[in-house]
MIRO-980771 format. One record per residue (C-alpha): residue number from 1; residue in three letters; chain; y, z, x. Coordinates in steps of 0.2 Angstrom, whole numbers, plus 5000, padded with zeros to 4 digits. Layout:
<pts>
<pt nr="NUM" rest="ALA" kette="A" py="Y" pz="Z" px="X"/>
...
</pts>
This chain:
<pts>
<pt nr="1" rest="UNK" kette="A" py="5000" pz="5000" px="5000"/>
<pt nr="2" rest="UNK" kette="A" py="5017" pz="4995" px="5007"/>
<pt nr="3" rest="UNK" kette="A" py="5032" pz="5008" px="5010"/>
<pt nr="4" rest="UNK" kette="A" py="5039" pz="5000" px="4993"/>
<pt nr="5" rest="UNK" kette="A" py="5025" pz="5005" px="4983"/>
<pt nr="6" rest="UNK" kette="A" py="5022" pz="5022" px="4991"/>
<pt nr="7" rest="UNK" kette="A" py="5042" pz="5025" px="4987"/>
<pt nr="8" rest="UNK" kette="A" py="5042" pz="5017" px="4971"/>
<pt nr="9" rest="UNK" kette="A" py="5045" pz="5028" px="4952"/>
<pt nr="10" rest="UNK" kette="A" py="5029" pz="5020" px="4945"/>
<pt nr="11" rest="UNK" kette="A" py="5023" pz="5024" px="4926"/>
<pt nr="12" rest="UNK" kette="A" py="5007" pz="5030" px="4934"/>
<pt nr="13" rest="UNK" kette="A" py="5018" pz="5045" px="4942"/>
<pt nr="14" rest="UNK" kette="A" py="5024" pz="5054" px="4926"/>
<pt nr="15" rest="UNK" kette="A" py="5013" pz="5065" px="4914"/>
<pt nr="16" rest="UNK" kette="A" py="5014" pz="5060" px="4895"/>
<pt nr="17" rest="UNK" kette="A" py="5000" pz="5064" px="4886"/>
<pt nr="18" rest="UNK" kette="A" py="5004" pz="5081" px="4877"/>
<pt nr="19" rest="UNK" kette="A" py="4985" pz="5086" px="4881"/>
<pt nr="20" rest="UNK" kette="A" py="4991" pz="5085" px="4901"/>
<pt nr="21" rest="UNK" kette="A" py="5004" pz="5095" px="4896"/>
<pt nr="22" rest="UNK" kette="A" py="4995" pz="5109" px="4889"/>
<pt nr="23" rest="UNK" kette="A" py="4981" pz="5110" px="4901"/>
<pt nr="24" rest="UNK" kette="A" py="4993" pz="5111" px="4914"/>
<pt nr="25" rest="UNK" kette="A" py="5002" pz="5125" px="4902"/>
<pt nr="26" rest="UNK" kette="A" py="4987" pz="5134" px="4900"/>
<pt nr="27" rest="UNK" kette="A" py="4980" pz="5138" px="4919"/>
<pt nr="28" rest="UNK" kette="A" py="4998" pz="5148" px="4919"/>
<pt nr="29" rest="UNK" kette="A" py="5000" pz="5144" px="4937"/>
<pt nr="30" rest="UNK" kette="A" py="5019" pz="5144" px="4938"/>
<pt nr="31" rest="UNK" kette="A" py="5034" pz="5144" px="4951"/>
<pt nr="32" rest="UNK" kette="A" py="5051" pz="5150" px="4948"/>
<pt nr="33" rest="UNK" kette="A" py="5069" pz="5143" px="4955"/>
<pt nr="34" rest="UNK" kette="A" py="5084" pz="5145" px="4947"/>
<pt nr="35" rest="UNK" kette="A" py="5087" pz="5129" px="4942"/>
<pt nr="36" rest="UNK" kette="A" py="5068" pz="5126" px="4934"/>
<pt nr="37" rest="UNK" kette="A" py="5049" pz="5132" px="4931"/>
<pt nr="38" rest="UNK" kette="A" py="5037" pz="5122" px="4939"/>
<pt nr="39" rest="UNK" kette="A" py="5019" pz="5124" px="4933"/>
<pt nr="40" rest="UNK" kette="A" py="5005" pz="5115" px="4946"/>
<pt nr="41" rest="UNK" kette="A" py="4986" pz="5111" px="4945"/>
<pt nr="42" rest="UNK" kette="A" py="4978" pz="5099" px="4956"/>
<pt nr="43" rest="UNK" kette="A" py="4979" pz="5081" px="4951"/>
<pt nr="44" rest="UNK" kette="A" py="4966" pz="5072" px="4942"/>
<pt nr="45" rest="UNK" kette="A" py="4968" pz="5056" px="4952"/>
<pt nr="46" rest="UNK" kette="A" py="4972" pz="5053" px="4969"/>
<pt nr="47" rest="UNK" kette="A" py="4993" pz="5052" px="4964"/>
<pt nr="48" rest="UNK" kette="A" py="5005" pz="5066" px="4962"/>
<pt nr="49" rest="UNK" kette="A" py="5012" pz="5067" px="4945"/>
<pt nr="50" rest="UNK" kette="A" py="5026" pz="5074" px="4937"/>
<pt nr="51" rest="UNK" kette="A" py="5030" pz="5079" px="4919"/>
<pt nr="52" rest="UNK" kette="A" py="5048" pz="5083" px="4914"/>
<pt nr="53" rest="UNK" kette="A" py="5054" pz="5096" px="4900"/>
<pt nr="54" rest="UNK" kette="A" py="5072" pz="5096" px="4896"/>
<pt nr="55" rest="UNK" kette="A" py="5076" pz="5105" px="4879"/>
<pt nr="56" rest="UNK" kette="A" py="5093" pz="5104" px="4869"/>
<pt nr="57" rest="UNK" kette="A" py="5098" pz="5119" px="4876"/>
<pt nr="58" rest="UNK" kette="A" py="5101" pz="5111" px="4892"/>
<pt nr="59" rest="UNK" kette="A" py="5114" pz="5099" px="4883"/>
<pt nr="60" rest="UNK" kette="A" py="5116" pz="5083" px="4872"/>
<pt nr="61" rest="UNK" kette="A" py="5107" pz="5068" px="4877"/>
<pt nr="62" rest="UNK" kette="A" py="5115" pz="5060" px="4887"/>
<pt nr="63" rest="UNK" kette="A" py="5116" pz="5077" px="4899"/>
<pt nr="64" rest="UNK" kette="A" py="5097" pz="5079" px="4895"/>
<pt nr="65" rest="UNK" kette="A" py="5093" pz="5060" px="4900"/>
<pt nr="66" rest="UNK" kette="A" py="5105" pz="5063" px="4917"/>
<pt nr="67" rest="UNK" kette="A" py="5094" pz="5079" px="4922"/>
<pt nr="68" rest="UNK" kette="A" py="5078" pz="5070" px="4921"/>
<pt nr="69" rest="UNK" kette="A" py="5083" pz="5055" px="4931"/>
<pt nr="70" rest="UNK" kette="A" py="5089" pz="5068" px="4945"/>
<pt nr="71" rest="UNK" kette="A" py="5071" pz="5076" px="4944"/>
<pt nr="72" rest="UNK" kette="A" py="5062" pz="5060" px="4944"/>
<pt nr="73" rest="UNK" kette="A" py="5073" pz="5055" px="4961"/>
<pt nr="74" rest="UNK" kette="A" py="5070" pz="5071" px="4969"/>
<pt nr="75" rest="UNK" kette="A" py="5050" pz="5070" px="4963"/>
<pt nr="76" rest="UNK" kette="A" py="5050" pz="5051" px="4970"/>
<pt nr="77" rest="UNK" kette="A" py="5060" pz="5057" px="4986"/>
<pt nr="78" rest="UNK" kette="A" py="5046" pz="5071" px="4989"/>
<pt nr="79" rest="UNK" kette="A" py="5033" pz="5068" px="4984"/>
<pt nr="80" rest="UNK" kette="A" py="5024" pz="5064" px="5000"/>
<pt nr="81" rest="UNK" kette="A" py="5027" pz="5084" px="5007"/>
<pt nr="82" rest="UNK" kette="A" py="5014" pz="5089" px="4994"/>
<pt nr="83" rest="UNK" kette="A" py="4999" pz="5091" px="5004"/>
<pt nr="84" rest="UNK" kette="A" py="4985" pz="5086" px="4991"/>
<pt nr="85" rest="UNK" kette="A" py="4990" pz="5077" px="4973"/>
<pt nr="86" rest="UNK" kette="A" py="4996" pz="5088" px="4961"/>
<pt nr="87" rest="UNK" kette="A" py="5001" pz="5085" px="4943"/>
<pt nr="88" rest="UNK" kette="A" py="5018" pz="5095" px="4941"/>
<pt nr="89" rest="UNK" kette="A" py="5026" pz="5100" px="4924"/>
<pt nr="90" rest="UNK" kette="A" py="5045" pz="5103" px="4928"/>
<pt nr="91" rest="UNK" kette="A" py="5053" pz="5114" px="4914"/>
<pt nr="92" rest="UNK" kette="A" py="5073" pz="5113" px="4917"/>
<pt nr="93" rest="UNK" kette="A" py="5084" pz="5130" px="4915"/>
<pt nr="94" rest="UNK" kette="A" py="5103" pz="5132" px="4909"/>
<pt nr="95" rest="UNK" kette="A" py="5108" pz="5132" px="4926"/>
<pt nr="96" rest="UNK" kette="A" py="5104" pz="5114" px="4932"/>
<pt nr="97" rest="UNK" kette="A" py="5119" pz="5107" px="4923"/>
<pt nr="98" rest="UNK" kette="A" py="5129" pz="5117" px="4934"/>
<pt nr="99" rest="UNK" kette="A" py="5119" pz="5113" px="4950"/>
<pt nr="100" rest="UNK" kette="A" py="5122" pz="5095" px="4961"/>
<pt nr="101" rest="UNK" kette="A" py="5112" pz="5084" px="4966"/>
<pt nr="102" rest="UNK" kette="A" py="5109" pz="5090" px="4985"/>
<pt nr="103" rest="UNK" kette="A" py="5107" pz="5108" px="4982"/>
<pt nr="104" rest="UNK" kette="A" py="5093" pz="5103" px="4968"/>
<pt nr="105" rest="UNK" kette="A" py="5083" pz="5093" px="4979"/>
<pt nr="106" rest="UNK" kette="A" py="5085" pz="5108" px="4993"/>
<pt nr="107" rest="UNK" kette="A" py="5079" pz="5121" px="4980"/>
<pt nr="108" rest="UNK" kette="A" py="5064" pz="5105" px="4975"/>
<pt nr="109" rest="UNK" kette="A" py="5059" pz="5107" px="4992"/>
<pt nr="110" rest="UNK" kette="A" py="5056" pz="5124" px="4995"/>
<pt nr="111" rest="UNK" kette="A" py="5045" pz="5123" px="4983"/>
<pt nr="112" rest="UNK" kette="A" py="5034" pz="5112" px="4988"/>
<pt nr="113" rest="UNK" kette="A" py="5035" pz="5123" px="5004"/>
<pt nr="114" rest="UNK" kette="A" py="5029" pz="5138" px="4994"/>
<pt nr="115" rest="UNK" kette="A" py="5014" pz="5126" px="4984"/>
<pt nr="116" rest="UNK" kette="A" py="5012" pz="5119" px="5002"/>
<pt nr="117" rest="UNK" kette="A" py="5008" pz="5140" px="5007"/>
<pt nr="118" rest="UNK" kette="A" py="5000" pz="5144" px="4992"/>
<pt nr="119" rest="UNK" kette="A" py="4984" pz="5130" px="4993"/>
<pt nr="120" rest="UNK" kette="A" py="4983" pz="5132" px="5012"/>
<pt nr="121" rest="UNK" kette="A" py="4982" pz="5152" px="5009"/>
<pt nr="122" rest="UNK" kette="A" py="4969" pz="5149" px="4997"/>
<pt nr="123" rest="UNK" kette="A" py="4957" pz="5141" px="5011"/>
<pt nr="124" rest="UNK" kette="A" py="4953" pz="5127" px="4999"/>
<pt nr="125" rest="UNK" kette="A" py="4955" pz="5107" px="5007"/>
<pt nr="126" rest="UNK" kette="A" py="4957" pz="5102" px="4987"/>
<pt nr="127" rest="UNK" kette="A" py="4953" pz="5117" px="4976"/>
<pt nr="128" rest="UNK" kette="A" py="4945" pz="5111" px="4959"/>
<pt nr="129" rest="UNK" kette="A" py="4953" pz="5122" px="4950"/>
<pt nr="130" rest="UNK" kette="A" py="4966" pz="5135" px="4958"/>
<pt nr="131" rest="UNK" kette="A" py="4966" pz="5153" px="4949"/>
<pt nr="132" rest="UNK" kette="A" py="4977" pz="5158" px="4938"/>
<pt nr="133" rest="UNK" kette="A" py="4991" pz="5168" px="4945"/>
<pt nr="134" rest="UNK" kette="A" py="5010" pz="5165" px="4946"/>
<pt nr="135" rest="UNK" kette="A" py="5015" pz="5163" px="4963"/>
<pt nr="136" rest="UNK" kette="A" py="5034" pz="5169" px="4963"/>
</pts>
């Protein structure tokens, strides 16, 4: 696969089915920012994946649809740091309006430092399924 492809927002990177969504829910294996809630499991495939939840709360649609594109560039940007594929559902909080672009991707990246840590503590090379715990 070329640079491009590896780079590349394809529709095989995002999580839609609502059954995804709730499996991944329901391991309750969590990580907390300031900016957003990342629940992780292992990836089915051989692709990291990411699933995006942006609630009203956050703002009108147009401040909804701006947030998820900023996630799925940070995702795309990143992606390649996560040791093993890993299907992530990224739940925004209040605070990412507020939050740019830069200090966003910063706060993306650490944790995929701290799922990095969490795996490799584990001992597992690919864990089938990783316990349920939050890891804060």
């Amino acid at each position: 696969m070329s640079i491009r492809g590896i780079q590349s927002f394809r529709p095989e990177d995002r999580i839609t089915r609502s059954s995804r969504f709730k499996q991944i829910y329901g391991e309750k294996n969590a990580l907390f920012s300031h900016t957003m809630v990342i629940y992780h499991t292992v990836a089915e495939g051989d692709r990291s994946r990411i699933g995006l939840t942006v609630s009203r709360k956050i703002g009108n649609a147009v401040v909804r649809n701006r947030t998820k594109r900023r996630l799925r560039e940070i995702f795309r940007k990143n992606r390649l740091e996560l040791d093993r594929p890993m299907d992530l559902v990224v739940n925004a909080k209040k605070s990412i309006r507020d939050t740019d672009s830069r200090t966003l991707e910063a706060e993306f990246r650490n944790v995929i430092r701290r799922l990095n840590k969490y795996y490799r503590k584990q001992g597992q090379e690919r864990p089938d399924q990783p316990s349920a715990r939050n890891i804060r």
